[in-house]
N, C-alpha and C positions, 0 to 999 in steps of 0.2 A: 705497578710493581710493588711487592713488598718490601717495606720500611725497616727492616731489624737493624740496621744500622747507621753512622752517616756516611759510609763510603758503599751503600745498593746503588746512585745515582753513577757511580763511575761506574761501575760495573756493567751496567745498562748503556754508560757513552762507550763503553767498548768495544761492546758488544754492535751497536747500531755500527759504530764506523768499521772495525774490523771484520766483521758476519757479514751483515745483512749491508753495508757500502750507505748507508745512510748518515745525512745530519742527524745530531742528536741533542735534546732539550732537556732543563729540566725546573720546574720552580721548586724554588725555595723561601720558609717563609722569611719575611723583608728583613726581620731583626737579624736573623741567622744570617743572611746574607750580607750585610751590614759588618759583620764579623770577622767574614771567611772571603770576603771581595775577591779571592782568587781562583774561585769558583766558576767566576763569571767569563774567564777565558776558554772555560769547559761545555758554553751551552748554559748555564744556571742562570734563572731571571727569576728577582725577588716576585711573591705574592703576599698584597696583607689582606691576610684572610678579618681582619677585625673592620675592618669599615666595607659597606655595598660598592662604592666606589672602588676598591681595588680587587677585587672580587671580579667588578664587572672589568676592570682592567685585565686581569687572568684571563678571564673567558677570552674576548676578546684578540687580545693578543697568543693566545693558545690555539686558537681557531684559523686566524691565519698562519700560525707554523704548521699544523695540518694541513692545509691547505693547498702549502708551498711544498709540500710532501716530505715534510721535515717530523720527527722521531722523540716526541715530547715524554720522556721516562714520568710519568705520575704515580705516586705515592697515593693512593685513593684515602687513608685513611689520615692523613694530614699531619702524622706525628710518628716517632721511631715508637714501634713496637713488634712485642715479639711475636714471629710465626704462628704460632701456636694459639694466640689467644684467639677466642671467640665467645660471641659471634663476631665477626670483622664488620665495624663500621667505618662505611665509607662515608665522604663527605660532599655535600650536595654540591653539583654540579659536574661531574663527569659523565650524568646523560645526558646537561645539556649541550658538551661538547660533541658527543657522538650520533644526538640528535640534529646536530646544526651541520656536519660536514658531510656531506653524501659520500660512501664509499669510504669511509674510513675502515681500518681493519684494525679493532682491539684485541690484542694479544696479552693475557694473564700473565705475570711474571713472577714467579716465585723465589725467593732467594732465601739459603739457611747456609749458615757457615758452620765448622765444626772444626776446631781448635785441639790437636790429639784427643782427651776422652773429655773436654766440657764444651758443651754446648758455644 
């Protein structure tokens, strides 16, 4: 899902539960969570992207909320930014989740908001 703000991840839990009848997930990174702790009754589970070990904790535990056939909203590109920029860098490790869970179905999400005439 795209990142332009920090309320795309509810967007995406509303979506999963009210559309589509699913659990919905979402990391976040550990500091920011650290923060926003109220988050975490929404599906939010920290990630720290700065050490291998917590990294390989994401994976991990990402892989079995797949799994469990649960609706993990990821941010690919690991930080809010806007729409528009490119080229979009994502961040490694979202082919090793989609390579590890057979049957999984990724679905691209785009979000743009628009506020009367500003972006």
């Amino acid at each position: 899902m795209s990142h332009a703000s920090w309320w795309d991840v509810l967007v995406g839990y509303l979506l999963a539960r009210r559309v589509i009848g699913v659990e919905s997930y979402a990391p976040m990174d550990e500091a920011q969570l650290a923060r926003y702790r109220i988050l975490t009754r929404r599906g939010v589970y920290s990630v720290d992207r700065g050490s291998l070990a917590g990294i390989r904790e994401f994976l991990c535990y990402t892989t079995g909320l797949l799994r469990d056939g649960g609706a993990p909203w990821i941010s690919p590109q690991g930080e809010i930014a806007p729409h528009w920029r490119r080229p979009v860098r994502f961040q490694p490790g979202l082919g090793h989740l989609v390579h590890h869970v057979l049957g999984v179905a990724v679905v691209p999400v785009a979000v743009t908001y628009e506020f009367l005439e500003e972006p």
